[in-house]
C-alpha positions in Angstrom: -100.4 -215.9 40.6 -100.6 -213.9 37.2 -98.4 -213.1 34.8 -100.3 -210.9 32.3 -100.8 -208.2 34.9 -98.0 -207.9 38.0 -100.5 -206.0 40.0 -98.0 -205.7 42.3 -95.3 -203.9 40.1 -98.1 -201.3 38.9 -98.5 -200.5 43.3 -94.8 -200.2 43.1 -94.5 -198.0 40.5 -97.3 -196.0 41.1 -95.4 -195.4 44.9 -92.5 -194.5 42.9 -93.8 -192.3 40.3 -95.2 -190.3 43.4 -92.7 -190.4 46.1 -90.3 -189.4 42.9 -92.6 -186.2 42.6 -92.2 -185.2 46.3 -88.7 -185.5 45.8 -88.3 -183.2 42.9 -90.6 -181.0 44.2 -88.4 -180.5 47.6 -85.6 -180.2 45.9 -87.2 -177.4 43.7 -88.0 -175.6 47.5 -84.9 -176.3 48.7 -82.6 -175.1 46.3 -84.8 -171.6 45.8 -85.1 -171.3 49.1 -89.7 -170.6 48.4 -91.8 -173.1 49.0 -94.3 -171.5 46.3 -92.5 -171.6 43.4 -95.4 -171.9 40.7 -99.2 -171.2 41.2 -99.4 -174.9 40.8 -97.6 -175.2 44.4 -100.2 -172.5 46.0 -102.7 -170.7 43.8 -103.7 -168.5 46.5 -100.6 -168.5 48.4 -99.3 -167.3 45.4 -101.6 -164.2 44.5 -101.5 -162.7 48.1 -97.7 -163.1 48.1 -97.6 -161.1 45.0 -100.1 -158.5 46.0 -97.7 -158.4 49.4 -94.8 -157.9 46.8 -96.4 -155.3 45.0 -97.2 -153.4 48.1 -93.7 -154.0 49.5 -92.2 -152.4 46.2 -94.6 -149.7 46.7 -93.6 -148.8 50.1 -90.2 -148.9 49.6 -90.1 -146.6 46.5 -92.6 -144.2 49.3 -89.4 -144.2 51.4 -87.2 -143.5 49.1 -89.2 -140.6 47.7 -89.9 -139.3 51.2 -85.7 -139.4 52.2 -85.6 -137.5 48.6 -87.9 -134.6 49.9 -86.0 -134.6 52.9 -83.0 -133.5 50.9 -84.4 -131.8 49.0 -86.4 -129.1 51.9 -82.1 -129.2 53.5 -81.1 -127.8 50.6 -83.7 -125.1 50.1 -83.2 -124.8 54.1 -79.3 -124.3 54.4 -79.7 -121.9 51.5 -83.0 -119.9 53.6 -80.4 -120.2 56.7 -77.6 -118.3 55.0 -80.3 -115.6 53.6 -81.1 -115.4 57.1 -77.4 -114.8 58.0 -77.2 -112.2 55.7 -80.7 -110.2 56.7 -79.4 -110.2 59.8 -76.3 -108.6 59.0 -78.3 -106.1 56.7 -79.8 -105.4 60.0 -76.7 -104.6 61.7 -75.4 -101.9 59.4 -78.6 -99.9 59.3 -79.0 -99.4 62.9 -75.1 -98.6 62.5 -75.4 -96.2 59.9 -77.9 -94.5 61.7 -74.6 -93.4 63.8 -74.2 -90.2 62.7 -72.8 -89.0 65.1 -69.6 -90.7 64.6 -69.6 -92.4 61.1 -67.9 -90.3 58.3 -69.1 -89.9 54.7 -66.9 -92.5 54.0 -68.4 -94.9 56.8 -71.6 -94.3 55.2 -70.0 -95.4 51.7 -68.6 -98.4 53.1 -71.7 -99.5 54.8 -74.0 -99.1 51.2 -71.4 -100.8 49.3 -71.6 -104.0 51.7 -75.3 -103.5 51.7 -75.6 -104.0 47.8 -72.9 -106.6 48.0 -74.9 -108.5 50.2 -78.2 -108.0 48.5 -76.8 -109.3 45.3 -75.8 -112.5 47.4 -79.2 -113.0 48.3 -79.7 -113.0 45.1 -77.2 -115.4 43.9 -78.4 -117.8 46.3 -81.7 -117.6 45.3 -80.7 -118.0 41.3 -78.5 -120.9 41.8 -79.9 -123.2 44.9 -80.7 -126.2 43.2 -82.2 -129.9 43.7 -82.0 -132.2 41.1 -82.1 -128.8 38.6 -85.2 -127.8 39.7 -84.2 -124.1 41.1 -86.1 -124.1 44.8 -86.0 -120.2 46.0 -86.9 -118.4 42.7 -90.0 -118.8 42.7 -90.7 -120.5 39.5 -91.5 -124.2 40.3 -94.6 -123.6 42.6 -95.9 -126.3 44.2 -93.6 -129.3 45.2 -95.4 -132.4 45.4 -94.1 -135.8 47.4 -95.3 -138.9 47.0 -94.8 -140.9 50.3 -97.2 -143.6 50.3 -97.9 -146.6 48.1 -101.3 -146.0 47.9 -103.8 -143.7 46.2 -105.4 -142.0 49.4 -105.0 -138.2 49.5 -102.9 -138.6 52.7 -99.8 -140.3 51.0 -98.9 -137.3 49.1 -97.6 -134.1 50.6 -97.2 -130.4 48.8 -95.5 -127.5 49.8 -94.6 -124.2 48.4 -91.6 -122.1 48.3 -92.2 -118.2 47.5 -89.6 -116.4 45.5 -86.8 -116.1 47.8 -84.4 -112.9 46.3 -84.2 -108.9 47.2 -87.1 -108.1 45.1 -89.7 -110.6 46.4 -88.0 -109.4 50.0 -88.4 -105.9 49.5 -84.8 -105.2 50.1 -83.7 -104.8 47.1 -83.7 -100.8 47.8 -81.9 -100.4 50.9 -81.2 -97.0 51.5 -79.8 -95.3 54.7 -78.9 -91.6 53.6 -81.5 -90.0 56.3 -82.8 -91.4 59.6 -86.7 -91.6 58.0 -85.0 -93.9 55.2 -83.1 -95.9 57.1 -86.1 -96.6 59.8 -87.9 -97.4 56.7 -85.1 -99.9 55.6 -85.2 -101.8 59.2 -89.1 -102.2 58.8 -88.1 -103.6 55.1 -85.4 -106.0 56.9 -87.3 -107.2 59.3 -90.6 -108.2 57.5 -87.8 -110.0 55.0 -86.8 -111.9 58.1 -90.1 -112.8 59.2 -90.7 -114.3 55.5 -87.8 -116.3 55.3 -88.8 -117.5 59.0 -92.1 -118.5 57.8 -90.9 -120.4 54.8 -88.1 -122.4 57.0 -90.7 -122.9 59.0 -93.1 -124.6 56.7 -90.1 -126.5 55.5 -89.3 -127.7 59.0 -92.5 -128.8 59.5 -93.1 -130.8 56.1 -89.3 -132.4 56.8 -90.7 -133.1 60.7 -93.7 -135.0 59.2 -91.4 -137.1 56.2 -89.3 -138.4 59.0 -92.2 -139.6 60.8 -93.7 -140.8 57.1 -90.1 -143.1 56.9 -90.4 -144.9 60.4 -94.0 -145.7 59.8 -92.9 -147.1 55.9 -90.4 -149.2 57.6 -92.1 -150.7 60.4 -94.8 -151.9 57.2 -92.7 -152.8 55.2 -91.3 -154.8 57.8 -94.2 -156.1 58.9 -95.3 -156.8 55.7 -92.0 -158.5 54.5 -92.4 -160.9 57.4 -96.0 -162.0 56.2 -94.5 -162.4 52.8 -91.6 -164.3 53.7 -94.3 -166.6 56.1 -96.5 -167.2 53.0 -93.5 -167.6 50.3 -90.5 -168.6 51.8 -89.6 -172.3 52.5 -88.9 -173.3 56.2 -85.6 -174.9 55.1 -85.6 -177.4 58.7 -89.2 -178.8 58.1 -88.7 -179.6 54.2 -85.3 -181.2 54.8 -87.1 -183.7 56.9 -89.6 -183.8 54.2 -87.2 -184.3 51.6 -85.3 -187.1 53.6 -88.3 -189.2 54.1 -89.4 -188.9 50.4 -86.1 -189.8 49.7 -86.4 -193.1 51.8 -89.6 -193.8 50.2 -88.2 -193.2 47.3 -85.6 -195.7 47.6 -88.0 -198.5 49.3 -90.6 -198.1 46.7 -87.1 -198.7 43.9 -86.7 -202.0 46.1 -90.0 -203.5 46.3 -90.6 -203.1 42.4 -87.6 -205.3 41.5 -88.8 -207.5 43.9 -92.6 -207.1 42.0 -90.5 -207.8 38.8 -88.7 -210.8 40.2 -92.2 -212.3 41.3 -93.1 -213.8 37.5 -90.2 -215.3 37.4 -91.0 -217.1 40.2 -93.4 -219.3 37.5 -90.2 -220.6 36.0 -89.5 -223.2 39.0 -93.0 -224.5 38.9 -92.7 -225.1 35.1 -88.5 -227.3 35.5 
């Protein structure tokens, strides 16, 4: 037996230094819940999970820029729908002008004061629809771009135009129904206006259409991808509980057997009495 060196002790404590570090490390996993916590735990683990992060962030910013364009092509749409409304009932007073037989001079007057009234409200609606203060049926912003992927590829990003909207642009800003010539003239005016604003909903249902389909796909990923994340990052809180326990037991054996280690030298005394 020696007594300069307990050999035995330094196996002890070596034990105990390291069941000690298991311990502290589950606890670390089980009170954040991640069982990569530092790139010490999981270099690799730990750059995929944060190139998964990045690209989870990215997708969900995709989404939320997509359900932005969504609102934004309603707006421009409800507005286009009432323009509509009103084109239509354009429509209906020039065919009833044409009437002459029945109307009076004051009909006619009545009818061409609604008219302008109602021109002017297609103009107000195309001065003051609005997303976000970007004015959408004037004309003046061009080309709307959306950004609905998280990536750089052509195919995440979607544009989409929306022509100047008012009387002028529509050619109906000049109504006129005084003669039979000018008011046939006035219906072929109308009704090429209605085609255009047709069109343009048209485009706009179509880019909404292909948004929607643009959100499911970005939230089945980003599902998907979450899942992976979590498989790679997150702590399975069952399995390291057992973990912990039994590093905990060590733990406490490895206490035991090195104050019995200690104890041993002493033994020495009884051979020296």
């Amino acid at each position: 037996m020696r007594i300069n060196t307990n050999v035995m002790a330094l196996n002890a404590t070596n034990m105990l230094g390291g069941n000690q570090s298991a311990v502290q490390k589950s606890i670390s996993k089980l009170s954040s819940g991640l069982k990569i916590n530092g790139a010490a735990d999981d270099a690799a683990g730990l750059a995929i999970s944060e190139k998964m992060r990045s690209q989870i962030r990215g997708l969900s910013q995709a989404e939320s820029n997509a359900q932005d364009g969504i609102s934004l092509i309603q707006t421009a749409e409800g507005a286009l729908q009432q323009t509509t409304d009103i084109l239509q009932r354009m429509r209906e007073l020039v065919i009833k002008a044409e009437n002459s037989g029945v109307l009076s001079d004051e009909d006619v007057t009545a009818i061409e004061v609604e008219i302008t009234a109602l021109t002017t409200e297609i103009d107000r609606i195309g001065d003051s629809t609005t997303f976000n203060g970007k004015k959408l049926l004037d004309g003046t912003e061009g080309t709307l771009n959306f950004k609905i992927g998280a990536n750089t590829l052509a195919c995440d990003s979607i544009t989409i135009s929306i022509g100047d909207m008012r009387s002028t642009a529509l050619t109906v800003n000049d109504i006129k129904i005084g003669t039979s010539e000018e008011a046939n003239d006035s219906l072929e005016a109308i009704d090429k206006a209605i085609k255009d604003v047709s069109d343009q909903r048209a485009k706009l249902g179509a880019v909404q259409n292909r948004m929607e389909y643009a959100i499911e796909n970005l939230s089945t990923t980003n599902e998907n991808l979450t899942a992976a994340e979590s498989r790679i990052r997150d702590v399975d809180m069952a399995d390291e509980m057992v973990t912990f326990t039994k590093n905990n037991i060590l733990q406490q054996s490895a206490m035991a057997m090195l104050a019995q280690a200690n104890q041993q030298p002493m033994q020495i005394l009884s051979l020296l009495q």
